[in-house]
C-alpha positions as CSV (number, residue, x, y, z in Angstrom):
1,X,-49.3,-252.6,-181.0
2,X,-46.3,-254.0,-179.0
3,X,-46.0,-256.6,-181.5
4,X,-46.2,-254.7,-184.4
5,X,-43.4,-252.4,-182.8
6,X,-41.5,-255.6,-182.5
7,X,-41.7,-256.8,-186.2
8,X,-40.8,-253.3,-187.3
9,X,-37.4,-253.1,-185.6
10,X,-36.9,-256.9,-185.9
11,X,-37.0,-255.4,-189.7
12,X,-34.9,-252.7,-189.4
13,X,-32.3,-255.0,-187.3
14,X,-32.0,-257.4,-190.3
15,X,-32.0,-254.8,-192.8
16,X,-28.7,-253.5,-191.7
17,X,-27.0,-256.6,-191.0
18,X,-24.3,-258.0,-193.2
19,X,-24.5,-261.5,-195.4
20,X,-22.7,-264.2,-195.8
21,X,-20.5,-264.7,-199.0
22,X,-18.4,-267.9,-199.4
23,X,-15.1,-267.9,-200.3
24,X,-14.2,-271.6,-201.2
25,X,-10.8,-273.2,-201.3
26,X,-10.5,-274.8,-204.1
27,X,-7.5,-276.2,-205.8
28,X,-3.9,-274.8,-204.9
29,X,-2.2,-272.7,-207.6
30,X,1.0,-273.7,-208.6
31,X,3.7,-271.4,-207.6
32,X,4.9,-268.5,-210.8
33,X,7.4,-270.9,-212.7
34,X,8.8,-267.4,-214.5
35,X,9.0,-263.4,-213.4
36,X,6.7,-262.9,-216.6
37,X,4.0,-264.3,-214.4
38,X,4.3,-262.0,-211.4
39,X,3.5,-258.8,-211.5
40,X,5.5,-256.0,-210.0
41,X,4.1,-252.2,-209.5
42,X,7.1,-250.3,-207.9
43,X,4.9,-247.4,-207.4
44,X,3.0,-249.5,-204.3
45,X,6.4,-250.3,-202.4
46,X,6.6,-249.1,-198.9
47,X,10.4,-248.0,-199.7
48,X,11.6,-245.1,-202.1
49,X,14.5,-246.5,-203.1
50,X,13.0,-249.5,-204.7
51,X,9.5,-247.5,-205.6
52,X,12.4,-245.1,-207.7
53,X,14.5,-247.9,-209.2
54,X,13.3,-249.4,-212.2
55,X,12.2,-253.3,-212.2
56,X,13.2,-254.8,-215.7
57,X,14.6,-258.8,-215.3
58,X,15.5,-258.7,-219.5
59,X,18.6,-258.1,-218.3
60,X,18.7,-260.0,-214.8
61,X,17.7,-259.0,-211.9
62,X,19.9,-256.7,-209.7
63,X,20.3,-256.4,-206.2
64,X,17.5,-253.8,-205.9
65,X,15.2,-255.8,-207.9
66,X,15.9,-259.4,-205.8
67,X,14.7,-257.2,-203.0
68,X,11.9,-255.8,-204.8
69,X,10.7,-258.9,-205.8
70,X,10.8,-260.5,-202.6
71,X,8.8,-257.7,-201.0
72,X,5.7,-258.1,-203.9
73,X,5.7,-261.6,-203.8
74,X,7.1,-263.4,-200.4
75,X,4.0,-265.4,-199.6
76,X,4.8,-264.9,-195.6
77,X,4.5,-261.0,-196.1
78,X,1.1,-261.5,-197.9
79,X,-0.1,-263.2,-194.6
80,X,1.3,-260.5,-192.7
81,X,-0.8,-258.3,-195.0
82,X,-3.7,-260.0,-194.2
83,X,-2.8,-259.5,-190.5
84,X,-3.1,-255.7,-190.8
85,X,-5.9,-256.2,-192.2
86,X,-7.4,-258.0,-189.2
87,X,-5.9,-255.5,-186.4
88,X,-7.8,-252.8,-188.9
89,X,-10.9,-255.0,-188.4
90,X,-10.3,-254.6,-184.9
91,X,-9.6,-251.2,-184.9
92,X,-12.9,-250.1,-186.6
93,X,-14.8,-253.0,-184.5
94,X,-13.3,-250.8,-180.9
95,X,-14.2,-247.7,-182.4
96,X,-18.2,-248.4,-182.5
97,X,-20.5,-247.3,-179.9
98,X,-22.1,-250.0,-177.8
99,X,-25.8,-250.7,-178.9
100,X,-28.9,-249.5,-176.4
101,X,-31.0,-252.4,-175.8
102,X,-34.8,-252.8,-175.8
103,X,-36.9,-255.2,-173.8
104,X,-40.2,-255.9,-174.8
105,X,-43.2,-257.9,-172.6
106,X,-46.7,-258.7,-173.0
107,X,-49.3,-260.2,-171.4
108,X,-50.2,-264.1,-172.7
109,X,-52.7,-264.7,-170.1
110,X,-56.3,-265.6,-171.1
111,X,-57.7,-265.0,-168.1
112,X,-60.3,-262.8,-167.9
113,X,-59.3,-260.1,-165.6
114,X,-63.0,-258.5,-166.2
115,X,-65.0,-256.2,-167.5
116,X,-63.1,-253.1,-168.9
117,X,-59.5,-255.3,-168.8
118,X,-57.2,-255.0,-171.1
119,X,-53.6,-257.0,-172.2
120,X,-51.0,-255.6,-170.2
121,X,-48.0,-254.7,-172.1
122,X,-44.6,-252.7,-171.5
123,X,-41.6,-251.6,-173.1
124,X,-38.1,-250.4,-172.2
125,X,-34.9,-249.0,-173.5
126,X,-32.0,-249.0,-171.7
127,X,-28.3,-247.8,-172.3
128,X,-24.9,-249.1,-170.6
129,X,-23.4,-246.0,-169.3
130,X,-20.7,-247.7,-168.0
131,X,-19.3,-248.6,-171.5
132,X,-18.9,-244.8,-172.5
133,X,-16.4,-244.0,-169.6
134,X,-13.6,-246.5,-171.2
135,X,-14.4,-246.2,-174.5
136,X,-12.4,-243.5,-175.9
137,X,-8.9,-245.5,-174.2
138,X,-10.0,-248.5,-176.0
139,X,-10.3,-247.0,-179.4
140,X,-6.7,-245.7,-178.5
141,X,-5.6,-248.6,-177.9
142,X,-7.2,-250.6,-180.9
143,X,-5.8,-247.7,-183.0
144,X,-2.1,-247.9,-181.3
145,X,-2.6,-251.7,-182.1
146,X,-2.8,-251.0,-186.1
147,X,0.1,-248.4,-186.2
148,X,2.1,-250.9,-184.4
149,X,0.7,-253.8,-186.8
150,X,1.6,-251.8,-190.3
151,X,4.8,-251.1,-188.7
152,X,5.6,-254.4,-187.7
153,X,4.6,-255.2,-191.3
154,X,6.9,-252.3,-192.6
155,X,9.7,-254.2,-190.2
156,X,9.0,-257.7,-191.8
157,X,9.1,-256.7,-195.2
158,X,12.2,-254.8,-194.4
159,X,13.9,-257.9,-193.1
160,X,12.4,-260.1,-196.4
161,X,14.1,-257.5,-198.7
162,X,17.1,-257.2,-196.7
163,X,17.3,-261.6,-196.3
164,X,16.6,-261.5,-200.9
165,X,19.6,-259.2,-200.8
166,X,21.8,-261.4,-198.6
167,X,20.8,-264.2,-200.7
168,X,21.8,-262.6,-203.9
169,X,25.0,-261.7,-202.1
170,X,26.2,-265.5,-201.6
171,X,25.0,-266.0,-205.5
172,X,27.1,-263.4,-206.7
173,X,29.8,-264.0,-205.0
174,X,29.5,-267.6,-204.5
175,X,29.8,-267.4,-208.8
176,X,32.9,-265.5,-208.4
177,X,34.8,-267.7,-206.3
178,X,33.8,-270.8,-208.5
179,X,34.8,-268.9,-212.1
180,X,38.2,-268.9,-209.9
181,X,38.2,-272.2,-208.9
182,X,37.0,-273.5,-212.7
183,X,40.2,-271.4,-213.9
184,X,42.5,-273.3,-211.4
185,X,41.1,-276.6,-212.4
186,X,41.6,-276.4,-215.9
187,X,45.1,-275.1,-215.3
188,X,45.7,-278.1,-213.1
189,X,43.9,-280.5,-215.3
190,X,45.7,-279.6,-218.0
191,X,48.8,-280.1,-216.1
192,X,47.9,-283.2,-215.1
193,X,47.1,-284.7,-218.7
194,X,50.6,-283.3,-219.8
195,X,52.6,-284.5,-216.8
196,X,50.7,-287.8,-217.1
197,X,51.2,-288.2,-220.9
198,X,55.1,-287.5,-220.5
199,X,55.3,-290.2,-217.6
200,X,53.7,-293.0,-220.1
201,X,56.4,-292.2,-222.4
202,X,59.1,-292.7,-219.5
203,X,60.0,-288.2,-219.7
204,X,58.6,-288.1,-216.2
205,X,58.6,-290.0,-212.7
206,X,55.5,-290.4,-210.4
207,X,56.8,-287.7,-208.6
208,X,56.2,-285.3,-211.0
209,X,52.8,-286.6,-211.8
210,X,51.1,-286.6,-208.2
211,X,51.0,-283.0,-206.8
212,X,49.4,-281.7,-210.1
213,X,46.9,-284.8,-209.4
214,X,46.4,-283.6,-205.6
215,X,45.9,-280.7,-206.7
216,X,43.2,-281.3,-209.4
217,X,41.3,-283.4,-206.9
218,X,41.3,-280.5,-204.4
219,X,39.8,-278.2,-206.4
220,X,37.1,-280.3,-207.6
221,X,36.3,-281.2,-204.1
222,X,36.0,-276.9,-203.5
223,X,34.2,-276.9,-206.8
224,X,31.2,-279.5,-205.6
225,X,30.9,-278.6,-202.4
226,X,30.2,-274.6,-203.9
227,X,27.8,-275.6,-205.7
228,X,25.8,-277.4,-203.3
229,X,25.8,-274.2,-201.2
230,X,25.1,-272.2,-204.2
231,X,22.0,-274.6,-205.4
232,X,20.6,-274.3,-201.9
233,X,20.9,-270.9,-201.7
234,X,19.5,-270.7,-205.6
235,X,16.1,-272.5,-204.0
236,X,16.0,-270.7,-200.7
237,X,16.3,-267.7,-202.8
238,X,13.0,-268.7,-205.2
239,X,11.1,-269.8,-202.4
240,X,11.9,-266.0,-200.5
241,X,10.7,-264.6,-204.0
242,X,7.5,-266.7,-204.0
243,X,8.6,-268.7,-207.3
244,X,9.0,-272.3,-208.2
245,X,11.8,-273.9,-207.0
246,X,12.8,-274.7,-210.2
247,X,13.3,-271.1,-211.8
248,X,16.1,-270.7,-212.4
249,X,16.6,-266.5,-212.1
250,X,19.6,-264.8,-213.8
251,X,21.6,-262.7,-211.5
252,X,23.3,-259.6,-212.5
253,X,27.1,-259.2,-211.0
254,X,26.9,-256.3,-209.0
255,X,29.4,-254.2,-207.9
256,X,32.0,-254.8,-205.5
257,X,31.0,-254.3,-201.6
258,X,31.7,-251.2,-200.1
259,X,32.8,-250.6,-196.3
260,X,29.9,-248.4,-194.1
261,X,30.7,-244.7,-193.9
262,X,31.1,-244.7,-190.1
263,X,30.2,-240.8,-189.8
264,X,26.8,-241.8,-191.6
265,X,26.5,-244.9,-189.5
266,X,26.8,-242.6,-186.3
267,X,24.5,-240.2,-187.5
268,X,21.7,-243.3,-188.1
269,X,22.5,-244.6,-184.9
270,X,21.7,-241.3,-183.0
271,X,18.3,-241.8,-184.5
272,X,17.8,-245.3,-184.5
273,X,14.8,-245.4,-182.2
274,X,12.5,-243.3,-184.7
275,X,14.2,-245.0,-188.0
276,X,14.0,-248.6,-187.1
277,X,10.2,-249.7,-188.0
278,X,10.1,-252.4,-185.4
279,X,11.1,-250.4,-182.5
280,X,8.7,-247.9,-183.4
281,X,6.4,-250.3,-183.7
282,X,7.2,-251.3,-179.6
283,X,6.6,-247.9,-179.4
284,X,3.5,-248.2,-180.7
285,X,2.5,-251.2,-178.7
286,X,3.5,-249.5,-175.7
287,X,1.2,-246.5,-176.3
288,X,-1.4,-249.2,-176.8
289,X,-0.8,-250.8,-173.3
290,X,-0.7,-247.6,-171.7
291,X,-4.5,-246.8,-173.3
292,X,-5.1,-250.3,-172.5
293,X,-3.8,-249.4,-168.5
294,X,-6.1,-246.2,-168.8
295,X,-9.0,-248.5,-169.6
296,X,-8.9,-250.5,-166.7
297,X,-8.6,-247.8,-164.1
298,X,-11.7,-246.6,-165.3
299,X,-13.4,-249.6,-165.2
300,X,-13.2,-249.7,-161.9
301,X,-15.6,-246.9,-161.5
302,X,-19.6,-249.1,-161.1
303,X,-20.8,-250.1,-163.8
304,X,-24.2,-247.8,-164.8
305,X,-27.1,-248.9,-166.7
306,X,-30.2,-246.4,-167.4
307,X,-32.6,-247.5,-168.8
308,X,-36.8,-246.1,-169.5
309,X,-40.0,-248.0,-169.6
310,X,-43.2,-247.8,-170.9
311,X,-46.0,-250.2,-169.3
312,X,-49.7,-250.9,-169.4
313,X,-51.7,-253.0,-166.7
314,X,-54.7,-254.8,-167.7
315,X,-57.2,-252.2,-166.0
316,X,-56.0,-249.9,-168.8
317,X,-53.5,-247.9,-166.4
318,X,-50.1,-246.5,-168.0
319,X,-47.2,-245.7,-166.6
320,X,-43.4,-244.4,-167.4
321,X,-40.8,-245.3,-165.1
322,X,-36.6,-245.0,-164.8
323,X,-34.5,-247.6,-164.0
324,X,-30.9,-247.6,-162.7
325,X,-28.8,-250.4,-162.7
326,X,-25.0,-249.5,-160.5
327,X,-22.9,-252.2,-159.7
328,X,-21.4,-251.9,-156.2
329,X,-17.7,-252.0,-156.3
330,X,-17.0,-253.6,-153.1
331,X,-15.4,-257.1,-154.0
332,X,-13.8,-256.8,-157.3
333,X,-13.6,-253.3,-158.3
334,X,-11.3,-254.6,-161.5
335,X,-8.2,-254.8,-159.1
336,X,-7.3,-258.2,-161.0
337,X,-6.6,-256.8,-164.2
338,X,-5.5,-253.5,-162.9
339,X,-2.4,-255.4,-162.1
340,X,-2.2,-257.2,-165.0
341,X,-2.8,-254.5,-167.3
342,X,0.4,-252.3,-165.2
343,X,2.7,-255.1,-165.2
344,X,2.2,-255.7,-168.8
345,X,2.5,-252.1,-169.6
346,X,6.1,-252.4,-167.4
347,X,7.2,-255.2,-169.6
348,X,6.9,-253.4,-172.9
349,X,8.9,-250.5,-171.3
350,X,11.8,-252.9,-170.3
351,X,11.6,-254.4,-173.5
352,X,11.3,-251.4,-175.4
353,X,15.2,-250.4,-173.3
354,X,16.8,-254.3,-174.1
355,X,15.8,-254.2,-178.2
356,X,17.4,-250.4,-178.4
357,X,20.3,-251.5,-176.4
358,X,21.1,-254.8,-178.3
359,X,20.9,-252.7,-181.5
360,X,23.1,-250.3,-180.8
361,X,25.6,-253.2,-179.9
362,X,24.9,-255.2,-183.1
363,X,25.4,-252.4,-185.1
364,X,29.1,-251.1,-182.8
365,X,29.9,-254.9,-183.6
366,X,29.8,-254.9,-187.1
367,X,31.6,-251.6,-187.1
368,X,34.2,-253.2,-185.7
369,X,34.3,-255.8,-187.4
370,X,34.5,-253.6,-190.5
371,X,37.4,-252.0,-189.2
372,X,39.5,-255.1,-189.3
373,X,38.1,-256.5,-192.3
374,X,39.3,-253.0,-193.8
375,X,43.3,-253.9,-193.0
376,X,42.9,-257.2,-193.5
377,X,41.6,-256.4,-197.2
378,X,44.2,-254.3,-197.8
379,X,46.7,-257.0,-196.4
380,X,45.4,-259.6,-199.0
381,X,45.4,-257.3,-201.8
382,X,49.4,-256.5,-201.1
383,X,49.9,-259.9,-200.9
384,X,48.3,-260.4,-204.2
385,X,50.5,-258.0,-206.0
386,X,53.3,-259.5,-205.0
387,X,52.0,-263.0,-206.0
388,X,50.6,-262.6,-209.6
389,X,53.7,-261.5,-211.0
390,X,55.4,-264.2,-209.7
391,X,52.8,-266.7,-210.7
392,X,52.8,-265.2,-214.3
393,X,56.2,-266.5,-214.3
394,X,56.0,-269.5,-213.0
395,X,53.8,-270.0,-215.5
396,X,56.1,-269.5,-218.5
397,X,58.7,-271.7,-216.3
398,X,56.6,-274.6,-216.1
399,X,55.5,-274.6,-219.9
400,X,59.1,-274.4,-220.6
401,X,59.5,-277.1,-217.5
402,X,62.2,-275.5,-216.0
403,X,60.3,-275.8,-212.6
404,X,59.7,-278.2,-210.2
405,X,55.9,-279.6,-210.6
406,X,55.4,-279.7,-206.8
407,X,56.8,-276.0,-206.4
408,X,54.3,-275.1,-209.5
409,X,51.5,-276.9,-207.8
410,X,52.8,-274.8,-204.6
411,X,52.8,-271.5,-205.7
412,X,49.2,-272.0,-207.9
413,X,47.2,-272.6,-204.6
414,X,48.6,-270.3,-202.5
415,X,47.6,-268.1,-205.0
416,X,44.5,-269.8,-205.0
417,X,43.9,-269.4,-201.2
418,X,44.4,-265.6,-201.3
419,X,42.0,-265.2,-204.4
420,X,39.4,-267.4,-202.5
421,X,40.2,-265.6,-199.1
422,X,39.9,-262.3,-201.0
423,X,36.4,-263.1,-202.2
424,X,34.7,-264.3,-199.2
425,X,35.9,-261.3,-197.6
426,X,34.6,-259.1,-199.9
427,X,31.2,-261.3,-199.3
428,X,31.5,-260.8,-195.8
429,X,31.8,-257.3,-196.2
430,X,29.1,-256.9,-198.9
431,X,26.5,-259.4,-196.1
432,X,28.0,-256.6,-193.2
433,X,26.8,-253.9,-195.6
434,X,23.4,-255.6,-196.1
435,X,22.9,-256.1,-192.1
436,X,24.4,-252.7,-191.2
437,X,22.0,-251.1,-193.7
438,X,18.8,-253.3,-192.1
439,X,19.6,-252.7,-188.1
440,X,19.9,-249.1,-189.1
441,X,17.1,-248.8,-191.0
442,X,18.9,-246.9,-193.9
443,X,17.7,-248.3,-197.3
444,X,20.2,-249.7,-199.6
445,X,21.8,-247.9,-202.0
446,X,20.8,-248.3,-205.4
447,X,24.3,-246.9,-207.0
448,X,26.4,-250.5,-206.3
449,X,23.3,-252.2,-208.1
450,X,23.7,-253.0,-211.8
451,X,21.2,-250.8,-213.2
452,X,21.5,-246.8,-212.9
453,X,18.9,-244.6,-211.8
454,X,16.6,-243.1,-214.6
């Protein structure tokens, strides 16, 4: 009978258990070498504003869609994806029960105990009481673990979107400032090939010749050294998408960077510890610690086990018994990881203070720095008013060659140096915007983007 009792829950044991299924590696896709072979459902995005703005690349990609892009396909946030997925695993894995446990015995002896004798048997089931006091904190704490795990998630797909952005920031921008420099070249180069044609036919003295040829060779020096920053950023840009390095993605121009509203800025900074995803997630990980810190105080408590048994000698006697198994908490008690468990509970709170303070100062840093960049935009664009017009007619003077060709040379690149001054500030400001936007936790806003909202 024992054994037959055996084979039918060994049965019932393998029944319920789970199988193996392989999942090979196989060979190592190729990365998409277009956007027609990624697919892109807005509706699954984590953030309204790009869940609400509409994803079509016919036209180039905006600002809102870079970001989009980079938070479907970044390959590190589909890991991170997978890592929720784990912490869930573990979540549901702390919530189950512990399992009772059965001992089984019987006699192998073939002795013969006599007349009447019979093979003694018995049977038990017992149940770790001990497990059910801490229990409850640790499924607390497993589920703490996961909110703080999505939300870290939420965090890192935050900062991929917000790093796509940046990128297409430089782009644009970086495009701007060499259509400028391309202008000034040509200009130049054409200078050069007239002043250099009228010094072959004796009109025109070295003189003449050599500051519109300094000048040329300036420019191209600007001009390659551009586009190595802007074909570095184009590749960093693909790889943050999840696309072939080789794509070559067609950016839309957005619209010119706008300073911070400072009262809205305020107003998200009052809330910036339930706003900011990754300091709600050290929230999250500090509730977590604390279940964690609950868990080992009761575990200090002895441990119980209860168990019943069922037995049969071989003179045909049965008999039912209880068993209680209690640790004595005289030597250990858990103290060790008592300690452990508080002090890492205490570092979570301290670090929880530091990441909230050194916000707040990143963020009253780049307000600040908005400020000046504010009057020292409105500096350059004076000073470009005043230095157009005067170019314009430098212009006419030099065609008509009733100006010096080094004073020409002169006047074009300091007008040069304030155009190229005035767009990397506005890329400074448009990258402040971007970084303001992500330590506040305020999503981006979809009017500066090239596409309007259907």
């Amino acid at each position: 009978m024992v054994y037959r009792f055996f084979s039918c829950m060994c049965c019932l044991a393998v029944a319920g258990c789970a199988t193996y299924r392989p999942l090979p590696l196989g060979a190592v896709p190729e990365l998409p070498g277009g956007l027609a072979q990624v697919q892109v459902d807005t509706r699954s995005l984590p953030f309204p504003v790009l869940a609400a703005h509409p994803f079509d690349p016919r036209d180039g990609l905006d600002e809102i869609e870079v970001a989009t892009l980079a938070v479907v396909n970044n390959p590190d946030l589909r890991l991170a994806r997978d890592d929720l997925a784990v912490s869930r695993a573990q979540a549901f894995a702390a919530g189950l029960l512990p399992d009772p446990q059965l001992a089984l015995a019987g006699d192998l002896s073939n002795s013969d105990a006599g007349p009447g004798a019979t093979r003694a048997f018995s049977f038990g089931l017992s149940y770790d009481v001990g497990a059910l006091i801490s229990h409850a904190a640790g499924r607390r704490a497993a589920q703490a673990d996961v909110q703080k795990t999505d939300l870290a998630l939420l965090w890192q797909e935050w900062q991929v979107a917000s790093q796509a952005r940046l990128a297409f920031v430089r782009l644009t921008y970086g495009r701007r400032l060499l259509a400028v420099l391309d202008a000034n070249r040509r200009l130049f180069a054409d200078r050069a090939a007239r002043t250099g044609q009228a010094q072959r036919r004796g009109l025109l003295t070295g003189d003449a010749v050599l500051p519109n040829l300094t000048a040329l060779q300036d420019i191209n020096k600007q001009m390659y050294d551009l586009q190595r920053q802007l074909s570095q950023t184009a590749h960093d840009l693909n790889t943050l998408l999840g696309l072939d390095a080789r794509v070559d993605l067609r950016l839309q121009d957005g619209a010119p960077a706008a300073f911070a509203d400072e009262g809205a800025a305020d107003g998200a900074l009052a809330e910036l510890p339930r706003r900011r995803p990754d300091l709600r997630a050290l929230v999250a990980g500090y509730t977590a610690q604390d279940q964690r810190y609950r868990a080992a105080l009761l575990a200090q408590f002895p441990a119980l086990n209860v168990g019943l048994t069922r037995s049969r000698d071989n003179s045909n006697v049965y008999s039912n018994s209880l068993g209680i198994t209690l640790s004595l908490p005289l030597l250990n008690r858990n103290r060790g990881n008592i300690v452990i468990e508080q002090a890492t509970r205490q570092k979570l709170h301290d670090e929880y203070q530091v990441r909230v303070q050194a916000a707040r100062n990143d963020i009253r840093a780049i307000l600040d720095q908005q400020r000046l960049d504010r009057e020292q935009l409105g500096s350059i664009e004076t000073a470009l008013d005043q230095l157009e017009p005067a170019i314009q007619r430098s212009d006419l003077a030099a065609r008509s060659e009733l100006i010096d060709a080094l004073a020409y040379a002169n006047a074009r690149a300091a007008l040069l140096a304030k155009q190229a001054e005035r767009i990397n500030l506005l890329q400074q400001i448009a990258e402040q915007r971007v970084a303001l936007q992500t330590l506040l936790g305020i999503a981006p806003d979809a009017s500066s983007s090239g596409h309007q909202q259907q």
